[in-house]
MIMI-173353 format. One line per 3 residues: number of its first residue (from 1); their letters; for each residue y negated, z negated, x of C-alpha. Coordinates in pm, whole numbers, always signed. Each point is the difference from the previous one (the first is absolute). Layout:
N
NUM = a = Y,Z,X | ...
//
This chain:
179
1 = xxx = +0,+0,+0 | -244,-46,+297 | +23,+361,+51
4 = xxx = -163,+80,-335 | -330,+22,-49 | -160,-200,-279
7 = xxx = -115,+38,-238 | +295,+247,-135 | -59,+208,-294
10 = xxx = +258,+129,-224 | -153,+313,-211 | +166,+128,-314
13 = xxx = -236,+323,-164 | -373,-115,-4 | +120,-392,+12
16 = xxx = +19,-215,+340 | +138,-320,+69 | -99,-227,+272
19 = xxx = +213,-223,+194 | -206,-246,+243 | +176,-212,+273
22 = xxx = -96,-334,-4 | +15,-337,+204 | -11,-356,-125
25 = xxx = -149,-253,+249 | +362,-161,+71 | +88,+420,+123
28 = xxx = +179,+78,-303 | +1,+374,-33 | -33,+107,-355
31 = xxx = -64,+322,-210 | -257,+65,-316 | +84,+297,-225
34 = xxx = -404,+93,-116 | -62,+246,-306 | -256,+77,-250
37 = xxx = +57,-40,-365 | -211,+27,-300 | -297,-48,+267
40 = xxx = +165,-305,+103 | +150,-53,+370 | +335,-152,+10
43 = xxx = +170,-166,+281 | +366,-148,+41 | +150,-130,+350
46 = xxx = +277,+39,+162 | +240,-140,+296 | +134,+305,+68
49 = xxx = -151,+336,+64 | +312,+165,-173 | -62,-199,-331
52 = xxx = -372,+47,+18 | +69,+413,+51 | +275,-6,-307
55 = xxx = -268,-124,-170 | -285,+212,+83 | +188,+303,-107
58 = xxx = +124,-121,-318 | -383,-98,-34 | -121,+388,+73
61 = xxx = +226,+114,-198 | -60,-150,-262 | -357,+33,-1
64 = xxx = +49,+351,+78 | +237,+109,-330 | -260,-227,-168
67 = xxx = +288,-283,-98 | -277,-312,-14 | +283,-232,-185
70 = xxx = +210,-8,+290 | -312,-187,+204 | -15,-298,-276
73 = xxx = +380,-80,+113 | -1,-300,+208 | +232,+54,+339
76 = xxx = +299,-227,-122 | -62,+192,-332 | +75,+297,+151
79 = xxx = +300,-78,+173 | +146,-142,-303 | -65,+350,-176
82 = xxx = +170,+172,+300 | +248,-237,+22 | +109,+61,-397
85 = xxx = -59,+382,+6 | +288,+12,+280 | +234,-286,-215
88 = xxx = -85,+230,-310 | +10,+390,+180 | +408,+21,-7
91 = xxx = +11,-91,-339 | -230,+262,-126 | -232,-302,-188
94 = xxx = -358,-29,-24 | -195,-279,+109 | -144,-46,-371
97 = xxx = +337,+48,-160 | +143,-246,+208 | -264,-271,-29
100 = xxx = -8,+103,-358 | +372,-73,-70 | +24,-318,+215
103 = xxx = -292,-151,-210 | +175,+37,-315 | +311,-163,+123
106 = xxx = -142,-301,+143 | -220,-25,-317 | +343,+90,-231
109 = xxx = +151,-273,+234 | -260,-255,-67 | -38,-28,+369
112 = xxx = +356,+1,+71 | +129,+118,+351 | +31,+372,-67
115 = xxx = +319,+33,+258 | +141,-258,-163 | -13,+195,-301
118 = xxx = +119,+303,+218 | +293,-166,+132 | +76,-205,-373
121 = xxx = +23,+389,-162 | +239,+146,+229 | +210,-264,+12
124 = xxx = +44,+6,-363 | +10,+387,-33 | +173,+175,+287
127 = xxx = -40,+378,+42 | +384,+55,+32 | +210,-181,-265
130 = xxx = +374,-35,+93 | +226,+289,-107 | +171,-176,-284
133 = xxx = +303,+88,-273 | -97,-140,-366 | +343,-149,+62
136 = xxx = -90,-183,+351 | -328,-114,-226 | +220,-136,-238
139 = xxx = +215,-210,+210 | -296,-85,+200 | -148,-171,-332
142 = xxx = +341,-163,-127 | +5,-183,+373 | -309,-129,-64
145 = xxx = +62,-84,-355 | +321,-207,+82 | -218,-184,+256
148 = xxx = -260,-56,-243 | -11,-383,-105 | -258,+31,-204
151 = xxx = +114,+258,-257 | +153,-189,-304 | +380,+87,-102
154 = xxx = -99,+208,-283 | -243,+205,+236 | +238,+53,+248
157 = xxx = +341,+150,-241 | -330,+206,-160 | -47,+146,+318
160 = xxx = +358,+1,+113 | +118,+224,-311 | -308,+280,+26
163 = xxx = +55,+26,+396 | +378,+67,-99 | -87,+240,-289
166 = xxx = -237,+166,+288 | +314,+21,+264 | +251,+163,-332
169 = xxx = -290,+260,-6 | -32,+76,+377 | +378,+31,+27
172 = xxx = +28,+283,-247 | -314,+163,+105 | +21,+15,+398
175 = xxx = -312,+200,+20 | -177,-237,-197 | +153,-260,+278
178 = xx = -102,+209,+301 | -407,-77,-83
//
């Protein structure tokens, strides 16, 4: 950096951007990014030259296409935004649907934890559903019916007769059976 000579300008169409070198009185080198909006001059400083030129061309060109919104974003504003366009890019979502959808969970959730929610949904409702008989169904329900304690006498040769009535069916209708 010594070999550069300050102050540097970074130029984007009829727009420059000014980056001075500066020392503190303890020696600490730092960098200020200086522009000119809405007749106003603004300065931000930096600890490293790299950050400081990032940010000067960002800065010219913006002013240059004329995007003035970008300049009201505050620098860990910013690197949120970058930070969610690249969690958002590979799933081909906007910033404002995303933020959209999320607030109407939480607020659907009352302020419940949305992965919770997430986690709580696919638990309950898995994509792939075991490949099943109506017959293996059956028997899977008459296991847990004779393990039941809680279903009364009466409830249980209720249930006991239709499930047999169900396997008379499936035995002279295989195809019926097979889904």
């Amino acid at each position: 950096m010594s070999t550069k000579k300050f102050p540097v300008r970074i130029v984007r169409g009829s727009v420059a951007v000014k980056i001075y070198r500066q020392r503190s009185a303890r020696g600490h080198e730092s960098f200020a990014v200086c522009y000119y909006h809405d007749r106003d001059r603004k300065r931000r400083s930096f600890s490293d030259f790299e950050a400081a030129r990032q940010e000067a061309q960002l800065m010219a060109m913006k002013l240059a296409e004329g995007d003035m919104d970008a300049l009201t974003l505050r620098w860990d504003d910013r690197l949120s935004y970058v930070r969610s366009m690249e969690l958002l890019r590979p799933l081909g979502v906007s910033l404002e649907k995303a933020t959209g959808e999320y607030a109407q969970a939480v607020h659907l959730l009352s302020g419940d934890s949305l992965l919770e929610a997430v986690s709580f949904y696919r638990k309950h409702n898995p994509k792939m559903l075991p490949k099943k008989t109506v017959a293996e169904v059956v028997d899977e329900l008459l296991m847990m019916g004779s393990h039941a304690r809680a279903i009364s006498i009466c409830s249980r040769i209720l249930f006991s007769s239709m499930i047999s009535r169900f396997h008379m069916i499936t035995d002279y209708c295989p195809h019926f059976a097979q889904r």
